[in-house]
N, C-alpha and C positions, 0 to 999 in steps of 0.2 A: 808282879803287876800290882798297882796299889788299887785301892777299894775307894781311895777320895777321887768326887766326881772333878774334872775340871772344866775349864769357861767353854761353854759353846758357841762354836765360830759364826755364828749367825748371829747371837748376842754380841758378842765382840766386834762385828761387822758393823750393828746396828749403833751402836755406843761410839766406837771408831768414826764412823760417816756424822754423824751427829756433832761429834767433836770436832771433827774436820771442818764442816759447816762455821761451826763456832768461830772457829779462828779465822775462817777466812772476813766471817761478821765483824772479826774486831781488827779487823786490818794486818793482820800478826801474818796469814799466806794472801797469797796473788790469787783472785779471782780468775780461776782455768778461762773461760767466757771472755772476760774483758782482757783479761793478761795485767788487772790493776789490781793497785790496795787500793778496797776498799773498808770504810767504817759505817756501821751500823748497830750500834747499841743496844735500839729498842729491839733489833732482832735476835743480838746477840743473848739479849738479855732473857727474851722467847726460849733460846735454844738450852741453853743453862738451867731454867725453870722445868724443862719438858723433860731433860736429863734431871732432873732432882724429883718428878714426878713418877718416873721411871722406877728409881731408888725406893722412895716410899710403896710404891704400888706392888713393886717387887718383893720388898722385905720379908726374910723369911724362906723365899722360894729359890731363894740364886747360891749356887757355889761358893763354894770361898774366893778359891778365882774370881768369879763372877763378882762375886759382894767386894773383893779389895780392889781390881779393876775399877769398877762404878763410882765406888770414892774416889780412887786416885785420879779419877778424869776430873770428876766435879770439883776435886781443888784445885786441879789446875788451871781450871776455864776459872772460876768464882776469882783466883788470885789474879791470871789474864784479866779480867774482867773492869777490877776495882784498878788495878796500874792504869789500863789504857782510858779508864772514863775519869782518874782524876788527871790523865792529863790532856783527856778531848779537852777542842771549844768548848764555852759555856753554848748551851742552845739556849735562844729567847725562850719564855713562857710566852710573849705575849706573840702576838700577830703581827709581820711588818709593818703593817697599814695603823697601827695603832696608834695613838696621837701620844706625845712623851710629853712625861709632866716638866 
């Protein structure tokens, strides 16, 4: 039996669901609810930041599991991330209503 701790399934669970979330944010799975893709960036972009707060906050305290798991998600949502938002729409800054010059 080895003496290295490994990832805890609740950790894993937590991290898993989080990342799940994420993709379904960036359109990449089908919204269970609506049965659609959908995009959301500013959310996506929420979920990724909350996983990388996780990481920091963590540091130190997590498995090795634990600690290569956590990275390997956040590179894959961060690379997710930057593909699908350079090739969103542009979204206005301004306001519909705004008068163009």
């Amino acid at each position: 039996m080895s003496d290295t701790p490994t990832a805890n399934p609740l950790f894993q669970g937590l991290v898993f669901s989080l990342a799940g979330a994420t993709m379904q944010q960036l359109g990449k799975v089908k919204n269970p609810i609506t049965d659609k893709m959908e995009l959301d960036l500013d959310a996506a972009r929420q979920s990724i930041d909350l996983l990388g707060m996780l990481a920091d906050k963590t540091a130190g305290n997590l498995t090795p599991d634990e600690d290569k798991l956590l990275k390997a998600v956040l590179r894959d949502l961060r690379l997710n991330y930057v593909d699908t938002a350079k090739d969103a729409p542009a979204q206005e800054s301004a306001p519909s209503d705004a008068p163009k010059a």
